[in-house]
N, C-alpha and C positions, 0 to 999 in steps of 0.2 A: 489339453493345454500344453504351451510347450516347455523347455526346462525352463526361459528367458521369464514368461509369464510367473511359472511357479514360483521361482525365485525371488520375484518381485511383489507376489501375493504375499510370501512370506516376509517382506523385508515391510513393506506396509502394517500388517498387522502388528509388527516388533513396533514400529512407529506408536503406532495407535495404542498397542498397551500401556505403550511408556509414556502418552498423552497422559491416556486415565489414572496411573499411578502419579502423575506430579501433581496432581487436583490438590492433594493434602498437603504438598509441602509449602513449609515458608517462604514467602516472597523476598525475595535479593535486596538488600538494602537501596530505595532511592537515591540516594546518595551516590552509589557507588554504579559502576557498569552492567548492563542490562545483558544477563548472560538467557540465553534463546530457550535452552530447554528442551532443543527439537519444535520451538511452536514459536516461529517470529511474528512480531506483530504488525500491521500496518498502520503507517504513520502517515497522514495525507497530509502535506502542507497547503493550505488556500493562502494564496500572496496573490502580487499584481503589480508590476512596475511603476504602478500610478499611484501607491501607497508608500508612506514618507514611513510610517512604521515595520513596513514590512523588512526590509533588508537586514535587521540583526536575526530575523527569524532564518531567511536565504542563507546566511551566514553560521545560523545553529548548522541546518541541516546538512550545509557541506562540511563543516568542521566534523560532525558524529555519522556519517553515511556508514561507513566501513564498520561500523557497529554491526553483531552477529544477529543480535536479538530483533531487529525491526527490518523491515523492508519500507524503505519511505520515497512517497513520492509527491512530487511536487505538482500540483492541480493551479498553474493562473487563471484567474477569474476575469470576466470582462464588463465588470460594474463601475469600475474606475476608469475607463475609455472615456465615457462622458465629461470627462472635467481638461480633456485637451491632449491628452497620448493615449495614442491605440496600442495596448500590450502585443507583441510580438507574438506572446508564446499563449496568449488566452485561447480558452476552447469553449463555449456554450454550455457542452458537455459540463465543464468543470464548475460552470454556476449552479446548472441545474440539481448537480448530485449536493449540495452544497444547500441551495434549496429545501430539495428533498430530504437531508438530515436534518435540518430546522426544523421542518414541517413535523418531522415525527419525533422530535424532541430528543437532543443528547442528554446525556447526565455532564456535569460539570457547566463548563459557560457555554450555555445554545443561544442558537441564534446565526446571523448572517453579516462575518465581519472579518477583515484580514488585519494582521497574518492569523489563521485559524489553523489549529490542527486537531484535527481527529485518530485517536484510536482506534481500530479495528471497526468503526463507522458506531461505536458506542462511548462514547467519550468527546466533548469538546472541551478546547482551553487557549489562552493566549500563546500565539504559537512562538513569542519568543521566549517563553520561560521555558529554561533546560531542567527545570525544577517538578514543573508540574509534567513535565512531557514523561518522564521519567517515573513519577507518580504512575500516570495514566495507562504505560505501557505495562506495568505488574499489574494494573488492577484488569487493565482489558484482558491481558493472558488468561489470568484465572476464570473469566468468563467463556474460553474457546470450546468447541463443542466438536474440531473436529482437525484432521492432518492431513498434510498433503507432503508424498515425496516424489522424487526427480530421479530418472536415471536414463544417462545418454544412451542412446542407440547409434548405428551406424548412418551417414549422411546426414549426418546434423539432427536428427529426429530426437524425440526427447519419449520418453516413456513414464506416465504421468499417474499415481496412485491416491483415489481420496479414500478416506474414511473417519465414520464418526457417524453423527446424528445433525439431522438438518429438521428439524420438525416444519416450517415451514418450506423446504426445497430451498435450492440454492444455485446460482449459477459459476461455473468455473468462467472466468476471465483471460486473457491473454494481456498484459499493458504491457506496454512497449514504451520505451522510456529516451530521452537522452541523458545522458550521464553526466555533463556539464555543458553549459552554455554561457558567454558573456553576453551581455547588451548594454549598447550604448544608448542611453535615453534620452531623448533630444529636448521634452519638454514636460509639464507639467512639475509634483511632489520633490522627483529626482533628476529632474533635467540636469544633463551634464556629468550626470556619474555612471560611471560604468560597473554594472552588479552582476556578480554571477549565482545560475540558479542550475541548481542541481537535480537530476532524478525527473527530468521536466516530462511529464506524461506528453506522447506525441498522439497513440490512437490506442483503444480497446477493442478485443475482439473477444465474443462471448464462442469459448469452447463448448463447451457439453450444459446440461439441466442434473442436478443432482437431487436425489433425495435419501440421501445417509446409506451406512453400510458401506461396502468396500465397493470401489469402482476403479478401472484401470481405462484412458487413453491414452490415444499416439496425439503429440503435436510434432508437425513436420515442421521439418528443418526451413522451411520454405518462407513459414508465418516468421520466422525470427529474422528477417530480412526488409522490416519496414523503414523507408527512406527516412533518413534523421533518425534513428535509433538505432540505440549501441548497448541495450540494458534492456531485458524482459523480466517482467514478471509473473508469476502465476496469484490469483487473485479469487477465492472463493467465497463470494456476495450473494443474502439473500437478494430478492428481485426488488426494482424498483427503489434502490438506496440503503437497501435493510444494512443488520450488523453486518461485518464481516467475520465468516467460522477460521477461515485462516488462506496464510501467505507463504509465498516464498521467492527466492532468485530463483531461476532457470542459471543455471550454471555456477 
């Protein structure tokens, strides 16, 4: 193994112990700022520009993005196309996994409706309460089962460490994100206003198949170069919509 690798098994396993040792500590006041822990959580927002309630939600997540503790991304849905505007930034993708959390039932409000946000893909709630989101994000943490760390390599390469426990397997993710976006909405709910949406999922690319214990890959420099994205993330999901074990930025 070389010194790069060892160094890096080591600097995972520090990760991972200091996972299992915060299991018992008390959770950070709701109230107050969502401090990471080393274990950010995923915040999915489901909105849609054809939704009159969705924009204070748009509007949470670009106001608290730069927050340490979440990595949040914005998922448009394309169920509200039907009523007269076709969302810009919708992806099929982004119904179906939206779907499939329905299907296997959140805790909190389940179901299929925007603005929606999901923690760690175990938690749903009205996505523009910065109250319950904030709730949701201690309570999802204390459920993680697993960590992931980052460390750059030469030529843009990223060098990538999981560990933890996946009882059912799990797959590492790549999203690729835009980081902010305006749109002018010509008709429908918000015709005529111009709303910006942040952390906009562009495309996912499933890296590696996990099943717990310590695992090390390369992601090349190369995936981090999808057209309309300026923001990556790393994203470790069981299969088929399951929880999410854990998240992070790429850089």
């Amino acid at each position: 193994m070389s010194r790069l690798l060892t160094v890096f098994a080591g600097a995972t396993a520090l990760v991972v112990s200091a996972f299992v040792l915060t299991q018992g500590q008390k959770p950070d006041s709701p109230s107050g700022s969502i401090a990471d822990n080393g274990k950010p959580v995923l915040v999915e927002l489901f909105t849609s520009q054809g939704c009159s309630s969705c924009p204070s939600a748009d509007a949470l997540v670009a106001r608290i993005k730069h927050e340490s503790g979440m990595v949040i991304i914005s998922r448009p849905v394309t169920y509200w196309d039907r009523l007269g505007w076709k969302d810009t930034l919708a992806r099929e993708e982004n119904t179906q996994l939206q779907r499939l959390y329905a299907h296997r039932g959140l805790s909190g409000q389940n179901g299929i409706y925007t603005p929606q946000m999901v923690a760690n893909g175990r938690i749903g709630f009205v996505g523009s309460s910065e109250k319950d989101l904030r709730k949701a994000v201690l309570q999802a943490r204390g459920q993680s089962t697993a960590a992931i760390v980052t460390r750059a390599l030469p030529r843009g390469d990223w060098l990538v460490g999981l560990g933890g426990t996946a009882p059912k397997g799990a797959e590492l993710m790549l999203v690729a994100v835009s980081n902010h976006v305006t749109v002018a909405i010509g008709r429908g709910e918000n015709g005529g206003r111009d709303i910006g949406y942040t952390n906009v999922l562009r495309a996912e690319t499933r890296i590696v198949s996990w099943n717990g214990g310590r695992k090390s890959v390369t992601v090349p420099g190369a995936q981090l170069t999808m057209q309309g994205a300026d923001r990556y993330a790393l994203v470790l999901r069981e299969a088929n919509g399951g929880p999410v074990l854990a998240s992070t930025w790429i850089g």
